[in-house]
N, C-alpha and C positions, 0 to 999 in steps of 0.2 A: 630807801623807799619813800623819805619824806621827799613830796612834790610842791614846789616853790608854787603858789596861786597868792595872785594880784586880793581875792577876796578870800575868806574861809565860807564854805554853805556848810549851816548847819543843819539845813531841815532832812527831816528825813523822806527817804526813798517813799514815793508814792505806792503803795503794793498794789492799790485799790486798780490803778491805770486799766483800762481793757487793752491785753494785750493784740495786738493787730496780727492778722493770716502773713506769713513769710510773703515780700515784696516780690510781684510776679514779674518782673522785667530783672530783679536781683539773682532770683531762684537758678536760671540757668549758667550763669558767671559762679555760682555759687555751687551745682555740680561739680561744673569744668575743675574748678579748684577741689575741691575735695578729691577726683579723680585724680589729678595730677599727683596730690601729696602723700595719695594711698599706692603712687606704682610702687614705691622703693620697697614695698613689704608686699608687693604682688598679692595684692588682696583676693581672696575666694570668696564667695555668698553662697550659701546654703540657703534657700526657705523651704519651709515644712507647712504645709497646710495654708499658704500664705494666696494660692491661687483661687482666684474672684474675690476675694475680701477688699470691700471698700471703707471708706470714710463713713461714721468716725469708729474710730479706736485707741487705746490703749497701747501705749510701748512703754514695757519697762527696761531696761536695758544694762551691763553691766559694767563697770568704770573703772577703769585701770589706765590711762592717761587721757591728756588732750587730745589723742588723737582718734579717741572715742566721738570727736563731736567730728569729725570727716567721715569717719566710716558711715556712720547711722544716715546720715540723708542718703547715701550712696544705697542703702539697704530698703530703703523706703521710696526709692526711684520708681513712677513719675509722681509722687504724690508730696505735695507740701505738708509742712508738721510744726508744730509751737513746741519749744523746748525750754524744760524749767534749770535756771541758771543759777549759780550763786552772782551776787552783786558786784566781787569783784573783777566778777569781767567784764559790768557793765560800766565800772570804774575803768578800766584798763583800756578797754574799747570804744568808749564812749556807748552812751545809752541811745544814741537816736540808731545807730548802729546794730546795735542788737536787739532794738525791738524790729529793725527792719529785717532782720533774719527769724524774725517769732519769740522772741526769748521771754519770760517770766521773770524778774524777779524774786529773789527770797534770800533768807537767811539760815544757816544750815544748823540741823538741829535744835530748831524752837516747833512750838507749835504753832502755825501760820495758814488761820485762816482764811486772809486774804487770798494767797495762795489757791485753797480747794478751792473758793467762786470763781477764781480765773480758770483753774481746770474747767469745773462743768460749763464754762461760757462758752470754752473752744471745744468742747463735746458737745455741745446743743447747737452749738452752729455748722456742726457735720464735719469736725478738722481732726486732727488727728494730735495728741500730745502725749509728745517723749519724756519720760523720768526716770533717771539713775538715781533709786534708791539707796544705794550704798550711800550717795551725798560726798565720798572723798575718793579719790584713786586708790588702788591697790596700795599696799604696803610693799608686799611680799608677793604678789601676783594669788593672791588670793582672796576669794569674797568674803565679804563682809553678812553678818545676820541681817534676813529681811526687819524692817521694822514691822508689830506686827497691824500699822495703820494702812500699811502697802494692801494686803486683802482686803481691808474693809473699803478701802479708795475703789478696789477694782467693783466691788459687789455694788456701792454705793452709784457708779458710773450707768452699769447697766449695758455695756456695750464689750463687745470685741475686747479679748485681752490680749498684748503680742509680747513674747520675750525675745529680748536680742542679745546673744551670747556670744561675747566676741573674744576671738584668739589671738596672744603675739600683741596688741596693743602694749601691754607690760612690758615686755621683752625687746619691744623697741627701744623705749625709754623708761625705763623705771624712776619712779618718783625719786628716790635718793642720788641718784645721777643720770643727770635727763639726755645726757650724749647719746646721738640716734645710734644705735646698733642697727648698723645697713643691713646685714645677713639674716635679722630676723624677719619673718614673713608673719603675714597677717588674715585672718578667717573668719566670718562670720555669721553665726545661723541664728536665721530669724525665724520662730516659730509660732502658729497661730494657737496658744496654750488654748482659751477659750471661746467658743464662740459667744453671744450674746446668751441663746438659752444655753448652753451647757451649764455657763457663771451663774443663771438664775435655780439652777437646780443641784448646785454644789456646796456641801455646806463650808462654813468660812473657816474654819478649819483645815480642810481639806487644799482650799485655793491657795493658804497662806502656806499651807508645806508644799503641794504641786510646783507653785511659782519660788521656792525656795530652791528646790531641786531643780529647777531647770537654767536658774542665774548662779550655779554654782559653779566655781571653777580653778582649778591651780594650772598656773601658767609653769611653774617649775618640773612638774608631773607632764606637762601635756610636751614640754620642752626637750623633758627624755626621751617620751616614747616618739616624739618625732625627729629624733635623730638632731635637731635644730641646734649646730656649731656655732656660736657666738666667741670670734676671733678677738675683741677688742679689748686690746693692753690691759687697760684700767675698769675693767669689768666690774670690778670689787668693790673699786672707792666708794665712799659713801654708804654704805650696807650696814655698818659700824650703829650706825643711826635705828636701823630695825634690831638688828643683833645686837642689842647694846651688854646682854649679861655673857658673861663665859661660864660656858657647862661643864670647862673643869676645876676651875677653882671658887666659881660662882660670884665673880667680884663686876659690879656693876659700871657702866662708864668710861671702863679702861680698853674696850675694844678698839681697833688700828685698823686701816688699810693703805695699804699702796697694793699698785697695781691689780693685778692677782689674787691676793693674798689678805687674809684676814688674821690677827695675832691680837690676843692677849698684852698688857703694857706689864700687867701684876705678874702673873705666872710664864710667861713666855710663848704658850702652845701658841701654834700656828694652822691654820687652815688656808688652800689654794682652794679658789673657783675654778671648775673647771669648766671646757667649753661649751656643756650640755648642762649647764647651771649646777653642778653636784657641788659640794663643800669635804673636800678631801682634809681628814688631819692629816697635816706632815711631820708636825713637832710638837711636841709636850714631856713637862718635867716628869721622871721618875716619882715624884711627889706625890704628883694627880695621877697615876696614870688609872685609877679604879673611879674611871670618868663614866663611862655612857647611859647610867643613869635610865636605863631600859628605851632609850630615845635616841633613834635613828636621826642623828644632828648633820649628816650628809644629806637630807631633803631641808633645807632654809625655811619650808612653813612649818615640819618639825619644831625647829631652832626657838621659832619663833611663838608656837604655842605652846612649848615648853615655858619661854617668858612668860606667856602670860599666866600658868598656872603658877608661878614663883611669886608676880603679883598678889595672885589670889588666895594665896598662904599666906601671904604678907599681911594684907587684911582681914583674913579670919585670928591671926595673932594679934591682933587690935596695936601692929604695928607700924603701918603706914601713915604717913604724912608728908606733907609737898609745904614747905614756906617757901619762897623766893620773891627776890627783887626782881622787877620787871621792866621792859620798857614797853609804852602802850602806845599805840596808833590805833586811833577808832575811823571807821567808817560808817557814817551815816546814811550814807544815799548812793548817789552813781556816780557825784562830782568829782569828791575829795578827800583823803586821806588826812587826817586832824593829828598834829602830834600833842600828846598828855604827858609827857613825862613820864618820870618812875612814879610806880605803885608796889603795892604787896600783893602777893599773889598766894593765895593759901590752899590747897585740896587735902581733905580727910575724911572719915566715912559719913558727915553730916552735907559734905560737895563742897562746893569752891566758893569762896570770897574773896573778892577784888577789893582792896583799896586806893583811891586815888584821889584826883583833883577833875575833876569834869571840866572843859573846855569851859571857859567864859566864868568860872565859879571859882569863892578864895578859900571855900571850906573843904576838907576833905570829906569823901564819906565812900560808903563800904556799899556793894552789889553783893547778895546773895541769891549764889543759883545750887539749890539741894538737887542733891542729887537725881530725887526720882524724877525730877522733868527732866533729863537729857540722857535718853540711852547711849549716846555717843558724844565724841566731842569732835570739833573742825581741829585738824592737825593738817602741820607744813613742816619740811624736814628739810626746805632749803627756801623761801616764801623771797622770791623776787631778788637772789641774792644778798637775803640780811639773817640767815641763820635756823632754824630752829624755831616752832613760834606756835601754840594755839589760841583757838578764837572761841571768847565768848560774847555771846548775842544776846541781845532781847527783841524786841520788836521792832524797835525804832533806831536799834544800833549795834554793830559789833568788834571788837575789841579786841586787835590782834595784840597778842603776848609775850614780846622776848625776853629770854633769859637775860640779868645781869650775874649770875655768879654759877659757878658749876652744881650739879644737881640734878639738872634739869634735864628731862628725856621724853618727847614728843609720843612716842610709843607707850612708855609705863604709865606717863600720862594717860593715855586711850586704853591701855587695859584694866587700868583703876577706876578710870569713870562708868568704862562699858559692864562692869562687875557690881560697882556700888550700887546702878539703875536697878540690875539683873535682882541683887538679893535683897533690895528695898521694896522692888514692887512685886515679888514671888512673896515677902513677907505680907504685903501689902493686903493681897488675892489671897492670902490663908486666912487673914484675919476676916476678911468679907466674908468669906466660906464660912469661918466659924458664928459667925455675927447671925448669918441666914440660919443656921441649925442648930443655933441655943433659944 
């Protein structure tokens, strides 16, 4: 990933910038292409309530790969839209680039208020802007928890709310092996959740579950019932990475794939993917066999939120803890990619501390991010071809993370941090509660 520049830019990314309306002489090359890249999945469009509704509005919309940013202008045809980005595709793409397509800006998982001014700018100026709340692609072909800053953004707006819920995106290409699965097909229903007054007459309660309910979605479920055969050899590979624990011996990091097929390194058992995404056991020891543990492990978001309650044992037994050596690559802006060296890298139930050497400095020092500011955290389960890797941010900077020694799990990662938030700030809100009524 380190990219050879004649200079290092250290400054950081301008957030402040007014982002400009998608360039209108780019806009129509910028269909064509997305139409083009969306035949192979013979895209569908649904809209719901989406007739007469103009500019501006709200699109929230659901994220399960890149190929969420083709579909979404296709859905929102003939109408231009500002869409909020992370940085490094303004790094990858260059940034004169993607502000000419509308793009925003931001760092995933901080609080950025830079960010909301540029929303309401391009709402006050009657345009229209797209936001994938979930902030990361699918894992598992499943969504992720609204934050719940998402309702207040919409109530705060005061305009038109629209959800885009798209199908088969995952299934094409799933995050842990991005090889296109030609035979999967692609769907998308764009609904006008609110209008202007309905949002002003809803309590926010109410918007922030409505709009939970209707970006919700398993591509593994929707896979079955649609009969959806996915032929390809190596369907499997990489999956290892979500599925990291085995549910019959319980031993963590030792999961396999070739081809087809998922196995155990420790105990042996075997599982084949089949062609409707199911997780068939073929083989396991006599040892385990008083395995199913009341969990249907033939649906993968099963598999997978099974983990994450295994996490969440883990830290109510006040037994978890993350140290590792790291290799860090920070990004500052839209330029360049900075390499730092190793650091330490620590997660436990107080959140995460970074030690390292900051670019241009001889001293070491330590980044503390507690847990309750980050309900989630940025994961990559294969980050540009260099492995395994999360990122933490601050304003002015973010700090992608790879593993140097074994351990390390991009997933347990993300269900430890998404838990530590969860029972820090649930403690947080009892203690306020209690504070008002004593």
């Amino acid at each position: 990933m380190n990219k050879m520049c004649r200079k290092v830019v250290t400054e950081p990314f301008d957030s402040l910038k007014i982002p400009p309306k998608q360039n209108l002489f780019a806009i129509p090359f910028l269909w064509l292409y997305c139409w083009i890249v969306t035949r192979k999945g013979r895209l569908k469009i649904h809209k719901v309530r989406m007739k007469g509704l103009k500019p501006p509005f709200l699109v929230l919309a659901t994220h399960h790969s890149f190929t969420d940013f083709y579909v979404t202008p296709l859905t929102l045809f003939p109408h231009r839209a500002n869409y909020v980005s992370e940085l490094e595709g303004f790094e990858l793409f260059g940034e004169w680039v993607y502000r000419q397509v509308g793009c925003l800006g931001t760092r995933r998982f901080i609080s950025d208020f830079a960010l909301v001014k540029n929303i309401k700018k391009v709402i006050d100026r009657k345009g229209i802007l797209v936001l994938y709340p979930e902030a990361r692609y699918a894992n598992v072909g499943t969504n992720s928890k609204l934050p719940d800053s998402v309702g207040k953004l919409a109530k705060m707006l005061k305009v038109p709310v629209v959800v885009l819920n798209m199908r088969g995106n995952y299934l094409q290409s799933p995050l842990w092996n991005l090889k296109i699965r030609r035979e999967a097909r692609m769907e998308a229903t764009i609904t006008q959740a609110y209008t202007a007054e309905e949002l002003a007459g809803a309590p926010l309660a109410d918007v922030q579950k409505n709009l939970q309910a209707l970006l919700t979605y398993d591509e593994y479920a929707w896979q079955y019932e649609q009969k959806l055969a996915i032929t390809y050899s190596k369907r499997a590979e990489g999956i290892e990475i979500a599925l990291y624990m085995c549910p019959v011996c319980t031993s963590e990091f030792k999961m396999r794939t070739k081809n087809a097929n998922l196995f155990c390194a420790h105990c042996g058992s075997q599982w084949h993917m089949t062609q409707y995404g199911k997780m068939e056991l073929v083989k396991t020891s006599a040892d385990y066999r008083a395995l199913n543990r009341g969990v249907d492990f033939s649906h993968i978001p099963n598999w997978y939120e099974w983990e994450r309650f295994q996490v969440e044992q883990e830290i109510e037994a006040g037994h978890y803890r993350l140290t590792q050596k790291v290799h860090i690559e920070a990004l500052p802006n839209a330029v360049n990619f900075i390499d730092l060296g190793n650091g330490i890298l620590t997660h436990d139930e107080s959140g995460f501390s970074l030690t390292f050497t900051e670019y241009g400095e001889k001293e070491e020092k330590t980044l503390v991010f507690a847990c309750e500011s980050m309900n989630s955290i940025h994961t990559e389960y294969d980050y540009r071809r260099n492995g395994q890797c999360v990122v933490l941010s601050t304003q002015d900077n973010s700090y992608f993370l790879f593993p140097k020694e074994h351990g390390f799990n991009t997933t347990k990662i993300q269900f430890a941090t998404e838990y530590l938030y969860e029972r820090k700030t649930e403690k947080y809100i009892k203690f306020k509660n209690f504070l008002r009524t004593s």
